[in-house]
N, C-alpha and C positions, 0 to 999 in steps of 0.2 A: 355361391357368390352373393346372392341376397343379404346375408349379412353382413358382409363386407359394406356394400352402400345400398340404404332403402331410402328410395325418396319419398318414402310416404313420412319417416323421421326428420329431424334436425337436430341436427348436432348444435351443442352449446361452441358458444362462439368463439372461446376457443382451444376448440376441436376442429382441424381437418376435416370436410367434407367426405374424403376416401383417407384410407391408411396408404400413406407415401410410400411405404415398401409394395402395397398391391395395387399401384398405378397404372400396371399394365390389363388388372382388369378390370378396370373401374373404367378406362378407355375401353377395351372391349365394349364392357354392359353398354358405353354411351351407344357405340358406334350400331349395337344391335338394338337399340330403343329408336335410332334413326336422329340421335341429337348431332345438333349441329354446331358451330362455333367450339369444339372442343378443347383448341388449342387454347384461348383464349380461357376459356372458361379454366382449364390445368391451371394456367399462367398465373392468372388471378389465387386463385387458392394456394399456389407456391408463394408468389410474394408475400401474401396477408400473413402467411406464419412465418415466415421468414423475417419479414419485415416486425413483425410484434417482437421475436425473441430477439432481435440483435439489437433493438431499441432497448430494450429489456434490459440486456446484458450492460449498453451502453450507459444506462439510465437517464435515459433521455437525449443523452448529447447528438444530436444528429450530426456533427463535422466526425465524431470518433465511428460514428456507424456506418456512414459514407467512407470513412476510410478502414474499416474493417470487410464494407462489403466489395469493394474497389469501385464503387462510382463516385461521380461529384454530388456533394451536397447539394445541389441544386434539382440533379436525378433524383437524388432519393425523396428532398423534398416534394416534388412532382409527383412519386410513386406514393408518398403517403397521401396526399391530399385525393389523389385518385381513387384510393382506394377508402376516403373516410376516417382517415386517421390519423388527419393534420385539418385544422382550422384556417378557412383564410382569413386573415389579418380584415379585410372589409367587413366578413362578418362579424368579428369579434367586437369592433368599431361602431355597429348599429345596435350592440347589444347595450 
């Protein structure tokens, strides 16, 4: 299972932290290291690929991607900016 996920590597960013198909032992190994917040931590790394390739796919249009993933573009706006990979408009304004 070590090779599955070594935290002593990083994966290029975008790579998945764990392989999605071996989820269930990537939760194990957390759970046996004594990590905590895991749900959250899954959560985060589902959305960020998620969210990259339907953007992706979209090219860019966040109204067609919000409506391919079934939330409101306003969701999903929230979930990109959360996650790094959406600019707020203030900041772009001081730049």
């Amino acid at each position: 299972m070590s090779d599955l996920v070594q935290s002593s590597t990083v994966p290029p960013e975008d790579e998945p932290r764990f392989p999605f198909v071996n989820l269930t032992d990537y939760v194990a190994k957390a759970l046996a290291e004594g990590q905590s917040d895991i749900y959250r931590q899954v959560i985060l790394e589902v959305d960020r690929h998620m969210l990259r390739e339907v953007m992706k796919h979209c090219r860019g249009n966040q109204l067609q991607a919000a409506e391919r993933l079934g939330i409101s573009r306003m969701t999903l706006r929230s979930k990109l900016r959360a996650l790094g990979m959406l600019q707020d408009r203030s900041k772009i304004a001081e730049t």
